[in-house]
N, C-alpha and C positions, 0 to 999 in steps of 0.2 A: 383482954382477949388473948392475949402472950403467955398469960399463968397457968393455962393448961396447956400447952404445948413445950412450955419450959420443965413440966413434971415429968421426969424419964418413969418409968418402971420396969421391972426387972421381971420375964417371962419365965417361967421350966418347965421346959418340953421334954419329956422320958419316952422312949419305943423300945421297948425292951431293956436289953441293956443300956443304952446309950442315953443321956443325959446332955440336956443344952441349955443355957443358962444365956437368953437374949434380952440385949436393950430393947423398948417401945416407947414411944411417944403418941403422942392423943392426935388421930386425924393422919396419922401417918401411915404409910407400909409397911409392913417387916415380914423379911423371906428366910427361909435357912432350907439349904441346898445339902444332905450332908449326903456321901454313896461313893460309888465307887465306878469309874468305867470303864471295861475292859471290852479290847476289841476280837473280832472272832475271822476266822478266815470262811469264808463263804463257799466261793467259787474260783475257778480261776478263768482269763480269756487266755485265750493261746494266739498267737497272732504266727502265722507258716510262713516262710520263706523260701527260697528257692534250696536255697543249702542246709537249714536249721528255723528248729522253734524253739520260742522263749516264751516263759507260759507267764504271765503276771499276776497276780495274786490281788484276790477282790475282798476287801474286809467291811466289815459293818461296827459299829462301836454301839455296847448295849452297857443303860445305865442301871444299875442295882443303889436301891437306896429309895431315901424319904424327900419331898419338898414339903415345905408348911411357908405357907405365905395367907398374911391375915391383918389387919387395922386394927389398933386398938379405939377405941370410941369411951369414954367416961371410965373411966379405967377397968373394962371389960375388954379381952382380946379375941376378936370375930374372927375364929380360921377356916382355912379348908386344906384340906393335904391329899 
């Protein structure tokens, strides 16, 4: 029951330019996360005071990029991205 699970195999995942070249085993997970996140300024809240206001500054973080998460099963690799 071990000897399929002990067989690694080797995936390549290409999205344009980019190339990925991941381990898989039989019955297992495998994710790849790859992008980039950059965060943005939104809004700001102000909060007043008697003498002065300080305005504080509201960002949001937006991820640009791919996930691929998928099983491989008899050495066929079942994705979704």
């Amino acid at each position: 029951m071990e000897a399929r699970r002990l067989a690694q195999v080797r995936c390549n995942i290409r999205h344009g330019e980019t190339r990925i070249g991941i381990p898989a085993t039989h019955g297992r997970n495998t994710r790849v996360l790859l992008g980039e996140e950059r965060p943005y300024l939104i809004d700001y809240h102000t909060d007043i005071a008697s003498n002065s206001w300080m305005p504080s500054p509201v960002t949001e973080v937006v991820f640009d990029g791919i996930c691929i998460e998928g099983r491989t099963i008899a050495g066929t690799l079942h994705v979704r991205w």
